[in-house]
N, C-alpha and C positions, 0 to 999 in steps of 0.2 A: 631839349633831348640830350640824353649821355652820351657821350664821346669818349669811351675809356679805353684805353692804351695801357698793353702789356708791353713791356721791356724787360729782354731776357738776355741780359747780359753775360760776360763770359769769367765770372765767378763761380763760387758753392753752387749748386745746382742739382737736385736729386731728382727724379721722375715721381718721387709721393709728392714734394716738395710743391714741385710745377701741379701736379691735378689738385692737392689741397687748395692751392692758389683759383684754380681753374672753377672747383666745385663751388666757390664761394663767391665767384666775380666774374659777370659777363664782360667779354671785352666784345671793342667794337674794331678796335689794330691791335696788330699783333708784329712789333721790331724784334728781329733778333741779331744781333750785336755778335760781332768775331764769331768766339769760339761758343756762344751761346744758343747758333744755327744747329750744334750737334746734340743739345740736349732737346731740343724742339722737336728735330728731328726724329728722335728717340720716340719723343708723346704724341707723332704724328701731328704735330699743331701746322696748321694753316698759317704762312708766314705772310705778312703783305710787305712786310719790306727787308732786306738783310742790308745791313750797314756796316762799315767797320774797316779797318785795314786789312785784318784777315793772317794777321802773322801768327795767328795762336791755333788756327782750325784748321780739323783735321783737310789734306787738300782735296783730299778725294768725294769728300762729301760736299765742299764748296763746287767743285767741278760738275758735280752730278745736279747743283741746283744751276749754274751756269746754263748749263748743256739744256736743261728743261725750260728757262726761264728761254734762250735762245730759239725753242723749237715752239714755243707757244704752249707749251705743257700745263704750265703753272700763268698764276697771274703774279706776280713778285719784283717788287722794284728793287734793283740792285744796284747799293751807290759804296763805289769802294772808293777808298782815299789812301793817301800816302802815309806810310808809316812816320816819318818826318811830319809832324802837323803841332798845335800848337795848343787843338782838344783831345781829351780822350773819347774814345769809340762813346762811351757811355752820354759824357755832354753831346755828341753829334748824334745820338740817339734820341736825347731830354728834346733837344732844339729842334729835330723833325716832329717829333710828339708834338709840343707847343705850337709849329708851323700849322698843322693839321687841326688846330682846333679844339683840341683835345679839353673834357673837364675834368677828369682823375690820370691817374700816372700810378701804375705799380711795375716797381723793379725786382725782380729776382735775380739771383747771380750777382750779386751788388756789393756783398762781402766776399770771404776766404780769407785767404793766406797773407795776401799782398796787403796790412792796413795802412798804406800809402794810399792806396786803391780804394777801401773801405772809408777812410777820412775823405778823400776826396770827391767819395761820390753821397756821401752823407753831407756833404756841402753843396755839391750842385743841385741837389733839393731844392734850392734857394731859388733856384730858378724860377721853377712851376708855381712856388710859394709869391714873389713879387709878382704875379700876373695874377695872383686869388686862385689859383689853378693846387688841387689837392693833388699831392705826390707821397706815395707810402715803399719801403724798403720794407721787403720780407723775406727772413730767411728762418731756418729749422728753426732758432730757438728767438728771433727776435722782431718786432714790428718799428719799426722807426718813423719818424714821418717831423715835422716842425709845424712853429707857433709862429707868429709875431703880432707885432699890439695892433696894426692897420687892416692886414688881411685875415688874419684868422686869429682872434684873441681868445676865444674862446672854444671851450672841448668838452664834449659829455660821451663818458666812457660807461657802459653796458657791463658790468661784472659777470654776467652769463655770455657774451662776445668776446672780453677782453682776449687779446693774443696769449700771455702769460699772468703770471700771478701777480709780478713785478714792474710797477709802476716807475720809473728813472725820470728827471725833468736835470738838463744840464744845459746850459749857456751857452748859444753859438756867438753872440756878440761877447764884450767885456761884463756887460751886466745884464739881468732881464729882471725889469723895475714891475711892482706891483702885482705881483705872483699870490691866487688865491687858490686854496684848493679845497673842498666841499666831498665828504663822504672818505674822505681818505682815513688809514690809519694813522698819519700824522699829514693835521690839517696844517694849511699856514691861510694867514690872512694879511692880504697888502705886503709882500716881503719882498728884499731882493736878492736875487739870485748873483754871483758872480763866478766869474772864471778863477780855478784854484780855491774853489770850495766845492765840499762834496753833497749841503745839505738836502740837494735833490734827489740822490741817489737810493735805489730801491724802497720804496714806498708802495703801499698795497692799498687796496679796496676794502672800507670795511661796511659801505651800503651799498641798495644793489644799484648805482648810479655815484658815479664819481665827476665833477666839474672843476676843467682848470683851466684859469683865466687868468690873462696878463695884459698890462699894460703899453709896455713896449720893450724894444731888445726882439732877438729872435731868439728860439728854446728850441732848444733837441727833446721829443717825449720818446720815452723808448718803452715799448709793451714786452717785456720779455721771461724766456719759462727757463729751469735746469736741461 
């Protein structure tokens, strides 16, 4: 049975954003992460757990789920932690996800401003990924999610689904060895990928079913539109 887990971190975040996400994927949890309680809030979503230090949200709307969570209002597990800690809100979010069971992971709020923030958490992907556990990052203009040759070497992409136009494949190790790609406007066959090359980047669909497989290394795919 699915086990799929929203996390709604406290990034980009729009209310079309969150229901496009919503209209397209049942979840079975639903975390919402700091400052990510107040766009939830927003889309009325049913919270089962709020997690996070809480130094970004707004206090009064924290307080107001306190208060309910307190009075038996709501059903909502509340787990705050110290600002001073050694993860971010977002990996102590990934890590209950995984605790739980979980077989998909989608994050929103996962980019912005901050890409200290953005690179970091498009790494802690890695997580869900070493346990066979599929993890996807979506925001306006982009879908991200990883490869690797053990748990998941292969990928079959839908042209009438795809998130954007623009197909990206980039390195999260130093290389990613034996890189095929089927239906693409530039195919590669057996190649390797490394860090400080760009020959992955923007690549398109040109059948209506695109396949990319690799060997080993782990890859960044990134689905993304203007």
């Amino acid at each position: 049975m699915q086990n799929v887990v929203l996390i709604i971190t406290g990034g980009e975040v729009t209310e079309q954003l969150l229901e496009n996400v919503r209209k397209k994927n049942q979840f079975n949890i639903t975390i919402a992460v700091d400052r990510g309680l107040e766009i939830a809030t927003q889309c009325k979503l049913k919270i089962d757990y709020l997690v996070g230090d809480f130094d970004s949200v707004d206090a009064t709307v924290l307080e107001h789920y306190r208060q309910s969570i307190s009075d038996g209002k709501i059903d909502t597990t509340l787990k705050v932690y110290n600002p001073i800690k050694d993860s971010t809100d977002t990996q102590i979010a990934i890590e209950l996800a995984l605790s739980l069971q979980c077989t998909k992971i989608i994050l929103v709020g996962a980019t912005g401003s901050r890409f200290d923030h953005v690179l970091a958490n498009v790494n802690l992907l890695m997580l869900p990924l070493l346990q066979g556990i599929e993890a996807t990052i979506i925001d306006h203009h982009n879908k991200i999610y990883l490869m690797d040759g053990l748990h998941r070497n292969s990928i079959k992409i839908e042209k009438l689904k795809q998130y954007g136009k623009y197909i990206s494949l980039l390195p999260l190790t130093e290389k990613v060895e034996g890189v095929s790609l089927e239906g693409f406007k530039y195919p590669l066959q057996d190649r390797t990928l490394i860090i400080g090359d760009s020959l992955g980047v923007s690549n398109e669909l040109e059948d209506e079913y695109g396949d990319i497989l690799i060997k080993s290394g782990i890859l960044i795919v990134v689905e993304s539109k203007d």
